[in-house]
C-alpha atoms as an extended CHARMM CRD file, in Angstrom:
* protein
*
       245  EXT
         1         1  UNK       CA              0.0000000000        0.0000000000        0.0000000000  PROA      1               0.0000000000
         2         2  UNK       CA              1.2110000000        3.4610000000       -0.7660000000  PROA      2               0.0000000000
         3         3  UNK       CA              2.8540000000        5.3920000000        2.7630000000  PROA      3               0.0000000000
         4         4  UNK       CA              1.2290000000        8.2380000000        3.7160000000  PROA      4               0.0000000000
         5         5  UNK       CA              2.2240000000       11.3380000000        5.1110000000  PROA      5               0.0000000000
         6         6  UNK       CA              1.1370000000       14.5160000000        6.5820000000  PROA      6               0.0000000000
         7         7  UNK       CA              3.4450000000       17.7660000000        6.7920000000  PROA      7               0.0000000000
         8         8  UNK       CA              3.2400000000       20.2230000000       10.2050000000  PROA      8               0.0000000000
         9         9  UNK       CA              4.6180000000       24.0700000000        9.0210000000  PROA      9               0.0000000000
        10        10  UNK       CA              5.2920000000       25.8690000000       12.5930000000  PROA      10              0.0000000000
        11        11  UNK       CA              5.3910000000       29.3580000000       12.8290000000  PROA      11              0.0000000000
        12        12  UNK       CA              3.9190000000       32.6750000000       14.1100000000  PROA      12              0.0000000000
        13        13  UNK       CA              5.3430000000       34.5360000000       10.9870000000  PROA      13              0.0000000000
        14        14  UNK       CA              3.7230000000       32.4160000000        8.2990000000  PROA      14              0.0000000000
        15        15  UNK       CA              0.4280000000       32.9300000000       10.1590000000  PROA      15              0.0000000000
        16        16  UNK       CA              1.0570000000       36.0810000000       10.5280000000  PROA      16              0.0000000000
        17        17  UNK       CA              1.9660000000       36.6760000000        6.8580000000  PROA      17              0.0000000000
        18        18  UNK       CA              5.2690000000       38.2260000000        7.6450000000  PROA      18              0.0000000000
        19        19  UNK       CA              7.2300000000       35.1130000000        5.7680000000  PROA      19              0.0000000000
        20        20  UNK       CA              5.9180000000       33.2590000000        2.9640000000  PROA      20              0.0000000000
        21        21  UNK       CA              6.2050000000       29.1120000000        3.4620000000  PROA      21              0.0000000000
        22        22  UNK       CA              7.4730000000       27.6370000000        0.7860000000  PROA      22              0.0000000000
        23        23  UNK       CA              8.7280000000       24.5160000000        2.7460000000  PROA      23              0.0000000000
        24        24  UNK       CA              5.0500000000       22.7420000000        2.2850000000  PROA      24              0.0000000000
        25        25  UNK       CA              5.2870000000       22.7600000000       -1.4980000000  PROA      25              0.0000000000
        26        26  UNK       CA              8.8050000000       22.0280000000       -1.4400000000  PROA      26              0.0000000000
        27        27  UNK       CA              8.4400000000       18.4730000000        0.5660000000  PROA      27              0.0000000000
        28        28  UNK       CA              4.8810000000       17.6090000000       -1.2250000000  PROA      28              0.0000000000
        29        29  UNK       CA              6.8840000000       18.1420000000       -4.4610000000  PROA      29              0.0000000000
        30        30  UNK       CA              9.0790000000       15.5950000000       -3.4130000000  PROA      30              0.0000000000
        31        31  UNK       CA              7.5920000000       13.0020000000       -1.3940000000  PROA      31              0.0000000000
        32        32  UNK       CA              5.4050000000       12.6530000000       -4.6130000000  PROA      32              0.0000000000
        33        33  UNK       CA              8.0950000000       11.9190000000       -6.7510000000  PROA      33              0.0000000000
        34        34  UNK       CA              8.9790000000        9.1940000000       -4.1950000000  PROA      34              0.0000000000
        35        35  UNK       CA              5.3330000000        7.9530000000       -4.8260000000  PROA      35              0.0000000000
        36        36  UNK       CA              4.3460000000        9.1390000000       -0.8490000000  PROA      36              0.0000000000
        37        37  UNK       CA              0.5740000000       10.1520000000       -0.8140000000  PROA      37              0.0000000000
        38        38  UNK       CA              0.9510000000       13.2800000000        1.3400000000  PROA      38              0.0000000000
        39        39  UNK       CA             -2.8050000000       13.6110000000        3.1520000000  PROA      39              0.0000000000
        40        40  UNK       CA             -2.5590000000       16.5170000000        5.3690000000  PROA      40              0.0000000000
        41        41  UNK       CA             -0.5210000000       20.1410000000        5.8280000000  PROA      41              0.0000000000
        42        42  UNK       CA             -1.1670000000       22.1140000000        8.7820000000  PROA      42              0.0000000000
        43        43  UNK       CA              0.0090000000       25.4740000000        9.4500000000  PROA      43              0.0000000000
        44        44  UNK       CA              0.4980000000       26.2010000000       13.4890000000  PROA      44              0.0000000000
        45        45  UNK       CA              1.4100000000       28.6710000000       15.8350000000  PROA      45              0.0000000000
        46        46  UNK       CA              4.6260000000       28.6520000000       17.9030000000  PROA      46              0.0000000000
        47        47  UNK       CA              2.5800000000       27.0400000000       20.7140000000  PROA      47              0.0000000000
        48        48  UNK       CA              3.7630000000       24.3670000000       22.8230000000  PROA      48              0.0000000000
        49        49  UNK       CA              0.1820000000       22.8160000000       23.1650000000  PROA      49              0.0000000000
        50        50  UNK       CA             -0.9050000000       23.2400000000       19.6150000000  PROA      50              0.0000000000
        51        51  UNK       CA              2.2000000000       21.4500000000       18.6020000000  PROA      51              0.0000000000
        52        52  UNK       CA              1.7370000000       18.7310000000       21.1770000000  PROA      52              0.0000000000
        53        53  UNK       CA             -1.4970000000       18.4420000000       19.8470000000  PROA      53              0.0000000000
        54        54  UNK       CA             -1.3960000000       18.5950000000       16.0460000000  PROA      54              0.0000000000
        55        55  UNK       CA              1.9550000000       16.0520000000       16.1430000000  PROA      55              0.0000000000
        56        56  UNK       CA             -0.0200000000       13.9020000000       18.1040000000  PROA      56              0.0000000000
        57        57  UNK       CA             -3.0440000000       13.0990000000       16.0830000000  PROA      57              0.0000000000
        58        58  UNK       CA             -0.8000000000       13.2520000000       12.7490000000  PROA      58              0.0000000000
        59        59  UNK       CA              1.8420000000       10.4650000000       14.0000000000  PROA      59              0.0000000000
        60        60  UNK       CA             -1.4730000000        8.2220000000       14.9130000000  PROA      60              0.0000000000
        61        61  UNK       CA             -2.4850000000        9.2610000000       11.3550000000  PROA      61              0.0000000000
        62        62  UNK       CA              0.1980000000        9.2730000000        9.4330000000  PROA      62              0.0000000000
        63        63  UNK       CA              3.1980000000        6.7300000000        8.2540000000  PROA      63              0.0000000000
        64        64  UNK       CA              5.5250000000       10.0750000000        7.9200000000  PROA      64              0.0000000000
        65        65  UNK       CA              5.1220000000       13.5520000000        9.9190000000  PROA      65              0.0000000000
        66        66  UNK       CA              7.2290000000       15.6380000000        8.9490000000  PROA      66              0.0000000000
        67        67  UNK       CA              7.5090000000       19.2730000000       10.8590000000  PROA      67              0.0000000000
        68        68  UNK       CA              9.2620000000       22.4140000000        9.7400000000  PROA      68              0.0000000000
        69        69  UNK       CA             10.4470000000       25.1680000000       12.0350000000  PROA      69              0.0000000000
        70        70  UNK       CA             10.9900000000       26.1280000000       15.4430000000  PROA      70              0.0000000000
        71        71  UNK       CA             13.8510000000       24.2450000000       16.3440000000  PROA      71              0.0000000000
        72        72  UNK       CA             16.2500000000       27.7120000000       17.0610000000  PROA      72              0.0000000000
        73        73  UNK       CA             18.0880000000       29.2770000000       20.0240000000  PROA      73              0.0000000000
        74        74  UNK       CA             15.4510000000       31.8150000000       21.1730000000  PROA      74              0.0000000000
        75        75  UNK       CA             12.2860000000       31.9790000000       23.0030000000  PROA      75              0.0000000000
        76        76  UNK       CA              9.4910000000       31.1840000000       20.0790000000  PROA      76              0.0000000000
        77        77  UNK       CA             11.2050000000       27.9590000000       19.4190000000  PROA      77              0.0000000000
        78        78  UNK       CA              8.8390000000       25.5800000000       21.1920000000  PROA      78              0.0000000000
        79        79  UNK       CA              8.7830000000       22.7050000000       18.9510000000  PROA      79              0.0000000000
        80        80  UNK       CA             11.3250000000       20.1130000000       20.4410000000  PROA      80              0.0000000000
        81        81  UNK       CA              9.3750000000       20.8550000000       24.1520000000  PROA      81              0.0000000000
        82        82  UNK       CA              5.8610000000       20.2170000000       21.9060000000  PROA      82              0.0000000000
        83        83  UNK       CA              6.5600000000       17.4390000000       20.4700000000  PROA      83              0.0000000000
        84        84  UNK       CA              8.5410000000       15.7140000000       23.6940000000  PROA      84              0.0000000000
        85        85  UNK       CA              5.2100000000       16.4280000000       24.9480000000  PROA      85              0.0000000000
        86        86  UNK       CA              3.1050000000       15.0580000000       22.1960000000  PROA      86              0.0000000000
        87        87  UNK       CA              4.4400000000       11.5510000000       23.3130000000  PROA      87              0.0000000000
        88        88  UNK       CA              4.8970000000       12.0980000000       26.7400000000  PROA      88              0.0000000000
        89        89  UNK       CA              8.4410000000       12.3690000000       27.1820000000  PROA      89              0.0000000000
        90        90  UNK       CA             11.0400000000       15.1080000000       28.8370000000  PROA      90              0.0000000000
        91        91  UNK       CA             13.2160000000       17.0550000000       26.7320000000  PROA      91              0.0000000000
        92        92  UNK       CA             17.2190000000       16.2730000000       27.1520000000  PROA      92              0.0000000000
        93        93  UNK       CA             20.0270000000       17.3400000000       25.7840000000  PROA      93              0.0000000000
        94        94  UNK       CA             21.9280000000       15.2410000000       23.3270000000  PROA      94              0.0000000000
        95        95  UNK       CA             25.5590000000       14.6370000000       23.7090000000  PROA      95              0.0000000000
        96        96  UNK       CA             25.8400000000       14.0750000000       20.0500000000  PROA      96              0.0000000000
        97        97  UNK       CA             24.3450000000       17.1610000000       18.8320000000  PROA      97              0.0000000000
        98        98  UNK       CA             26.3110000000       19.3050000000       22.0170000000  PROA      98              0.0000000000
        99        99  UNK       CA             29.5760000000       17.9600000000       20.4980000000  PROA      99              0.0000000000
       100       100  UNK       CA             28.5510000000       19.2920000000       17.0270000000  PROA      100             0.0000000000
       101       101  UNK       CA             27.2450000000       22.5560000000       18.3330000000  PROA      101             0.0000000000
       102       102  UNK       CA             30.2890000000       23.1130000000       20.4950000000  PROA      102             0.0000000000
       103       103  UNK       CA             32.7820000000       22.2650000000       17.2620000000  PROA      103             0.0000000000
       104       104  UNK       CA             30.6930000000       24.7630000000       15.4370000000  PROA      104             0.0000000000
       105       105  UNK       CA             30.9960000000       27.7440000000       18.1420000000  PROA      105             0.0000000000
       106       106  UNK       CA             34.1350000000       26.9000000000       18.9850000000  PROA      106             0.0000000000
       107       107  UNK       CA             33.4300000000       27.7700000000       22.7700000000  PROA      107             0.0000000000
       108       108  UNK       CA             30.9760000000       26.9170000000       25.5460000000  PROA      108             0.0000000000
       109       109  UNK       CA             28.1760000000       26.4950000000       25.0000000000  PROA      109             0.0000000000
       110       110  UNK       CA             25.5690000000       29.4490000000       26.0170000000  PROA      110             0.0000000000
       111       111  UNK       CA             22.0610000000       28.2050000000       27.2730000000  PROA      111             0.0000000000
       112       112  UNK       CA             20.3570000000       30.0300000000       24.2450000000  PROA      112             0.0000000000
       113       113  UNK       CA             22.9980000000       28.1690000000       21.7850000000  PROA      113             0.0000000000
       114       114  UNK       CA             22.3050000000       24.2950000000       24.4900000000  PROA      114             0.0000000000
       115       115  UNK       CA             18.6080000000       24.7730000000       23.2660000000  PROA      115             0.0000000000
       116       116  UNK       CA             19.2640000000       23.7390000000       19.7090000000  PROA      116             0.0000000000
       117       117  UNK       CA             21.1640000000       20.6120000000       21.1930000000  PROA      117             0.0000000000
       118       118  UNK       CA             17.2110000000       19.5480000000       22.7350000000  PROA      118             0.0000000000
       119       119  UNK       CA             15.6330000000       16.3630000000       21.9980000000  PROA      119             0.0000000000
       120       120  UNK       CA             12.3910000000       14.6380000000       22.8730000000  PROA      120             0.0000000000
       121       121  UNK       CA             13.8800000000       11.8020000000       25.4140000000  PROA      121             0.0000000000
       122       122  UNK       CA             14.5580000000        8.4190000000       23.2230000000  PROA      122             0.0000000000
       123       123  UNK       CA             15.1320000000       10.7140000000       19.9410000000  PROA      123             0.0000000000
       124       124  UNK       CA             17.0430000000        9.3180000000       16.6920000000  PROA      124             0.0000000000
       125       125  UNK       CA             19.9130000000       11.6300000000       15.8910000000  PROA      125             0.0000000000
       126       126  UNK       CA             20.6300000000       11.1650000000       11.8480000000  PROA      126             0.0000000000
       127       127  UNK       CA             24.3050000000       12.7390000000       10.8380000000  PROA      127             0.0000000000
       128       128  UNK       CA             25.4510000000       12.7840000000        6.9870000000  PROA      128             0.0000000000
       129       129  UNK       CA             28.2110000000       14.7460000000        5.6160000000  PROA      129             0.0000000000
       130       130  UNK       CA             25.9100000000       16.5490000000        3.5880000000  PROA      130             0.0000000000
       131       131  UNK       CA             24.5930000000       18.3370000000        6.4850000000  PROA      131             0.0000000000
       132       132  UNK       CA             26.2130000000       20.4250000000        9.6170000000  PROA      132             0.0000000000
       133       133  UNK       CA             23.9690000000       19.9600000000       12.5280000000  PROA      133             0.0000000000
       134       134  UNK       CA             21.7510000000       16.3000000000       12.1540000000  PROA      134             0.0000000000
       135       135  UNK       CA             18.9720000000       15.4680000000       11.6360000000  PROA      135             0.0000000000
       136       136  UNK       CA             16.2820000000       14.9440000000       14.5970000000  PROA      136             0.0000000000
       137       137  UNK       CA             13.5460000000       12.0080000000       14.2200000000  PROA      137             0.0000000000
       138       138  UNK       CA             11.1350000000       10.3400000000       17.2720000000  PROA      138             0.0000000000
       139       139  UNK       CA              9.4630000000        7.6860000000       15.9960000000  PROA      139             0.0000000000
       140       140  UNK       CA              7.9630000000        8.2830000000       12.7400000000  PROA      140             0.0000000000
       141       141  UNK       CA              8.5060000000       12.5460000000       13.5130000000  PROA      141             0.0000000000
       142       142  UNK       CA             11.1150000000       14.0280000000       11.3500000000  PROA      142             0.0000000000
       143       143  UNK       CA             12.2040000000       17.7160000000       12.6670000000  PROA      143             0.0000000000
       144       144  UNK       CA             13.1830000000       19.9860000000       10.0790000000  PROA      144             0.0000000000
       145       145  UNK       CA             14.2090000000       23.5890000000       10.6380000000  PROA      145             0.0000000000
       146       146  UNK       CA             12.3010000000       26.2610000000        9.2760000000  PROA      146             0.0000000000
       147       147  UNK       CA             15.2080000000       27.6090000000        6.8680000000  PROA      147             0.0000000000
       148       148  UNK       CA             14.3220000000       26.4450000000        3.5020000000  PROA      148             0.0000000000
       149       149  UNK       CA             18.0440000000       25.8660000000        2.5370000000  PROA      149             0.0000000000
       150       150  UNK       CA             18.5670000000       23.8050000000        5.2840000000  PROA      150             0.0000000000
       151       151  UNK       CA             15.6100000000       22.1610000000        5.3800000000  PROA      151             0.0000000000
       152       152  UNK       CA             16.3010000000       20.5420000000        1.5800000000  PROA      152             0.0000000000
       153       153  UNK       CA             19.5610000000       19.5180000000        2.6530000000  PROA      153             0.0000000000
       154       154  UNK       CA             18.3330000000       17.2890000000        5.5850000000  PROA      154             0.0000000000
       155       155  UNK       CA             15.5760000000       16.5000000000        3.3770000000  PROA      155             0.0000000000
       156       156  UNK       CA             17.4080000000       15.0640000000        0.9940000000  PROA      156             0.0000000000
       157       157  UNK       CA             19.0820000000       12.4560000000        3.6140000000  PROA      157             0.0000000000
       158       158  UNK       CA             15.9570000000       11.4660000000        4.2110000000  PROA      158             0.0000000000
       159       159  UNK       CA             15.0760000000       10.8140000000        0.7430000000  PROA      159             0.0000000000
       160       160  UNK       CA             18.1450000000        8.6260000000        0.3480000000  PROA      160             0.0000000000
       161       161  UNK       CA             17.6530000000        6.8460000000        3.6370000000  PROA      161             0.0000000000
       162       162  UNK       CA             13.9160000000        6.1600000000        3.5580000000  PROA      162             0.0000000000
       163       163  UNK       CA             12.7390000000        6.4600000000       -0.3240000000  PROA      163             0.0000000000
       164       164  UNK       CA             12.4560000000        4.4510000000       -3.6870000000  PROA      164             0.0000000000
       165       165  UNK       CA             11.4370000000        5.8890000000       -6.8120000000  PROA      165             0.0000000000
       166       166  UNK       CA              8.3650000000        5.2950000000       -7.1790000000  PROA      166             0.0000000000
       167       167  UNK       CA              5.7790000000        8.4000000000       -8.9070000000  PROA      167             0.0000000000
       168       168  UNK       CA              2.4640000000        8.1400000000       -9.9020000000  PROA      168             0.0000000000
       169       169  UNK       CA              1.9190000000        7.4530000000      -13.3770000000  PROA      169             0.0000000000
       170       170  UNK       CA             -0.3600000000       10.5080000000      -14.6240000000  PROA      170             0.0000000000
       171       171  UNK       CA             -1.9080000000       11.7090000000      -18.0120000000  PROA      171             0.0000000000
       172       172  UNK       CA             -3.0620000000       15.1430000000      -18.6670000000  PROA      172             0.0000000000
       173       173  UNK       CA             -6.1490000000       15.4790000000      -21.0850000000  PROA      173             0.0000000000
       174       174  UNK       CA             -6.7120000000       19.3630000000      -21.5400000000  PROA      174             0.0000000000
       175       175  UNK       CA            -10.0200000000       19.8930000000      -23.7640000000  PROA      175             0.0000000000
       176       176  UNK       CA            -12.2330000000       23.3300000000      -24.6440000000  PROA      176             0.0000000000
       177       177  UNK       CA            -15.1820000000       22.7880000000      -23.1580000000  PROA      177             0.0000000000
       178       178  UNK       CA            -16.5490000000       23.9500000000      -19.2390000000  PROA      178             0.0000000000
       179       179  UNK       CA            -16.0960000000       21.9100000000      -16.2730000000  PROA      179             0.0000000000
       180       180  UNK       CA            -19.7490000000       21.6390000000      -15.7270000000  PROA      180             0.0000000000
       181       181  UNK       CA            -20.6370000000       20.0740000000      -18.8740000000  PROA      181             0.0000000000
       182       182  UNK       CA            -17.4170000000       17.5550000000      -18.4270000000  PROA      182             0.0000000000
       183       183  UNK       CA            -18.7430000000       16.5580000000      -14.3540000000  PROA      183             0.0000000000
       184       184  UNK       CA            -21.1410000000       13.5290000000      -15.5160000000  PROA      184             0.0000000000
       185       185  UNK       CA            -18.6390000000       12.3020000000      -17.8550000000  PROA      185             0.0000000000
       186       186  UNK       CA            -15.9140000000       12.1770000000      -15.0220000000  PROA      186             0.0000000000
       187       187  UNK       CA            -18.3710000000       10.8380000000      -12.0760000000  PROA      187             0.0000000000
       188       188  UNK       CA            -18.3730000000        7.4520000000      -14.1090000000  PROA      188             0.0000000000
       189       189  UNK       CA            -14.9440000000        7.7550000000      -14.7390000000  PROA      189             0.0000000000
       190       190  UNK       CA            -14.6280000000        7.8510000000      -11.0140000000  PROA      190             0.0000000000
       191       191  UNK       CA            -16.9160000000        5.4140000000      -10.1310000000  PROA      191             0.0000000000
       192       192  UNK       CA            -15.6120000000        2.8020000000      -12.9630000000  PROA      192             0.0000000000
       193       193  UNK       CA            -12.3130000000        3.2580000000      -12.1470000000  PROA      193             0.0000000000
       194       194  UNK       CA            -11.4900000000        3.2940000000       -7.9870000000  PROA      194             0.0000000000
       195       195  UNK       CA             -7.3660000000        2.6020000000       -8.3810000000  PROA      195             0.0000000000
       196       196  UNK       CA             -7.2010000000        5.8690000000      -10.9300000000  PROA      196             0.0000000000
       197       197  UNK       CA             -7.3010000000        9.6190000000       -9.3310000000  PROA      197             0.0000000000
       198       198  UNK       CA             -9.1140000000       11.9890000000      -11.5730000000  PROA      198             0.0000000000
       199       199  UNK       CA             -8.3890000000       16.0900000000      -11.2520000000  PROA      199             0.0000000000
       200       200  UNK       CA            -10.5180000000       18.6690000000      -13.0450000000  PROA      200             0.0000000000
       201       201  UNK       CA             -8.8740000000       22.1570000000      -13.4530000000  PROA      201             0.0000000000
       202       202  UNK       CA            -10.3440000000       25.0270000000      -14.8130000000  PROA      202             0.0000000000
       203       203  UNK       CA             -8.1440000000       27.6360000000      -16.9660000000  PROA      203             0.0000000000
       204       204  UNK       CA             -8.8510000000       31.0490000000      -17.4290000000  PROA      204             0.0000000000
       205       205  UNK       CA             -7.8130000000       33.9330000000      -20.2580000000  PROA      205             0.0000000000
       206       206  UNK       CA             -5.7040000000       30.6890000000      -21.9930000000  PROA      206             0.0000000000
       207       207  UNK       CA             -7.6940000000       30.8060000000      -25.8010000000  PROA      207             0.0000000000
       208       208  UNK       CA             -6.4100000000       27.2000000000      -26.6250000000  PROA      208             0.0000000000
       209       209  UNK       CA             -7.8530000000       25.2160000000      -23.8110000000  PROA      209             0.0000000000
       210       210  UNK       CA            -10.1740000000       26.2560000000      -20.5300000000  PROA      210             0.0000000000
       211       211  UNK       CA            -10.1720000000       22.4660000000      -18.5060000000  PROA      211             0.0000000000
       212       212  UNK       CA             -7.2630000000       20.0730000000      -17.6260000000  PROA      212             0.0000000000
       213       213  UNK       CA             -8.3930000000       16.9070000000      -16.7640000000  PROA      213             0.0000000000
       214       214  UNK       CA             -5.7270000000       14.7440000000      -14.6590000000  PROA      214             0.0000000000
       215       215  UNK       CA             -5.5270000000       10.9360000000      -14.4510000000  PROA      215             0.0000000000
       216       216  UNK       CA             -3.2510000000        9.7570000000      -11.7420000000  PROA      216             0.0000000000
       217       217  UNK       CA             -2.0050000000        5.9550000000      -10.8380000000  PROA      217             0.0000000000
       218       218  UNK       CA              0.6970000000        3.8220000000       -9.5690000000  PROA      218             0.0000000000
       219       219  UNK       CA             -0.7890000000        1.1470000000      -11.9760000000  PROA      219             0.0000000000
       220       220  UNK       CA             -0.5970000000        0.9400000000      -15.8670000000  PROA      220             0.0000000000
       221       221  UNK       CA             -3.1590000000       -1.4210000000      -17.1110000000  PROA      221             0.0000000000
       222       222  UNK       CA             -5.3020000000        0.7120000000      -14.1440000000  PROA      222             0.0000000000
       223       223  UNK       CA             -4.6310000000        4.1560000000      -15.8510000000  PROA      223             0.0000000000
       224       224  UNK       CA             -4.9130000000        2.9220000000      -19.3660000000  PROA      224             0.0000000000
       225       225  UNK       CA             -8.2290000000        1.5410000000      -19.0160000000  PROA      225             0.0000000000
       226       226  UNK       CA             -9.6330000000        4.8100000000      -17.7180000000  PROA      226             0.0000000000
       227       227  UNK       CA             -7.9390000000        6.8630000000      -20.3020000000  PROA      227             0.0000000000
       228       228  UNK       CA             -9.5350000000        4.6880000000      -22.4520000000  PROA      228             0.0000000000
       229       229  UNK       CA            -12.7270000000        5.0990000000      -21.1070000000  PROA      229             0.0000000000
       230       230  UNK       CA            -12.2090000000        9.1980000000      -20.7210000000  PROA      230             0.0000000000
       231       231  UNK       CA            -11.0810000000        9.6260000000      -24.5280000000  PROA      231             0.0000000000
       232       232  UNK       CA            -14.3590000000        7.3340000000      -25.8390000000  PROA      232             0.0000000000
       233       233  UNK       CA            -16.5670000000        9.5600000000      -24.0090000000  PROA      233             0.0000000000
       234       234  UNK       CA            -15.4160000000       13.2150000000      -24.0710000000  PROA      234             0.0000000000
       235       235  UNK       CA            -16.6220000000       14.8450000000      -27.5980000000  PROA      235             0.0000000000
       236       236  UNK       CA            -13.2930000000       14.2770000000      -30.3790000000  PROA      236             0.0000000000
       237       237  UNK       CA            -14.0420000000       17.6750000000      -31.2310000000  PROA      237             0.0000000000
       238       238  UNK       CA            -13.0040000000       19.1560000000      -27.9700000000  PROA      238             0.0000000000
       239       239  UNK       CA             -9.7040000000       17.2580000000      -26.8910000000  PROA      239             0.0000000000
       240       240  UNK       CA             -6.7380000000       20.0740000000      -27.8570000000  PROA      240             0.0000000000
       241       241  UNK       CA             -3.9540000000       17.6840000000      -26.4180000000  PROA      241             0.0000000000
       242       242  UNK       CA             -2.7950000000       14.8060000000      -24.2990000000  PROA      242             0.0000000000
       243       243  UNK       CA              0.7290000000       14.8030000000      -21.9780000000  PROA      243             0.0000000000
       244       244  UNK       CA              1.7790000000       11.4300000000      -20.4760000000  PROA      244             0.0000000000
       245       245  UNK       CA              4.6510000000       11.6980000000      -18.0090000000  PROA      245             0.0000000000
């Protein structure tokens, strides 16, 4: 069966508009190229109880949670202490991640600079030469800092580590007609064919086309017969093109 995972975006200034996430559609990008059915993004304050909370329910939910943000020095990063108590844990310092912290200052350590060396009790520490400081996972949590840069670069360790390539298989059908007219032809497509996703997107101000119909599927035979089924009952006239990828 296909994993499934749910991403957690933390942060007062993405509520808040001040920054603009772009973490979400970065790791939904790529867990679907690694053929990972991401269910769920939530966007949370820096609260210690909403964290607790929303971690929580997705870890019950989810094969894969994966969090981004609030894992810094200063006093709005509460994710470490939310999700230690998400599973009912304290929150310790790792000697692993101290060592790397105290290489990188090259001095003691002040308690502002310890906080990034926190852990939920029990934690996975995951170190690659790609990255400086590692990686934090408990259980099936993965804790990503907020900084998109940095983010991708753990990310990518986990891709290597816990990934196969695997996409969906997906054909595009764009046509000129409305969306409205197209609906009965795509419930039966729907309801004839349960292992194939359909999409329905409607264009505006593009003269060539105005609706994109998607057909998504890990299985051949699956998505061919459905495509099948789509291009025998959508009017000939009205298909403008087909992409396969």
């Amino acid at each position: 069966m296909t994993k499934r995972a749910g991403i957690i975006i933390i942060g007062d200034e993405i509520l808040s508009g001040l920054v603009q996430d772009s973490n979400a559609l970065f790791m939904v990008k790529e867990l679907r190229q690694k053929g990972i059915d991401v269910r769920q993004v939530s966007f949370i304050k820096d609260d210690v109880d909403d964290i607790a909370r929303e971690v929580k329910i997705f870890s019950e939910a989810f094969d894969y949670v994966f969090t981004s943000g609030g894992i810094g020095p200063t006093h709005d990063d509460m994710s470490i202490e939310g999700i230690s108590k998400a599973f009912n844990v304290r929150t310790v310092i790792d000697g692993q991640l101290r060592a790397v912290l105290e290489k990188m200052f090259k001095t003691t350590l002040t308690p502002e600079q310890l906080r990034m060396a926190e852990v939920p009790e029990g934690a996975e520490v995951i170190s690659d030469d790609s990255i400086g400081i590692p990686l934090i996972k408990y259980k099936n949590v993965y804790i990503f800092p907020g900084i998109p840069e940095l983010l991708k670069k753990k990310f990518f360790v986990i891709e290597k580590m816990l990934f196969t390539d695997h996409p969906p298989l997906i054909k595009k059908v764009y046509i000129k007609e409305i969306e409205s007219r197209v609906a009965p032809i795509l419930n039966e497509i729907v309801k004839n064919h349960r292992n194939v996703k359909i999409g329905s997107y409607p264009f505006i101000n593009i003269e060539e086309f105005n609706l994109m119909i998607t057909l998504e599927s890990y299985e051949s035979n699956s998505l061919q017969d459905a495509f099948q089924d789509l291009m025998h009952s959508l009017p000939r006239d009205k298909i403008v093109k087909v992409e396969e990828k």
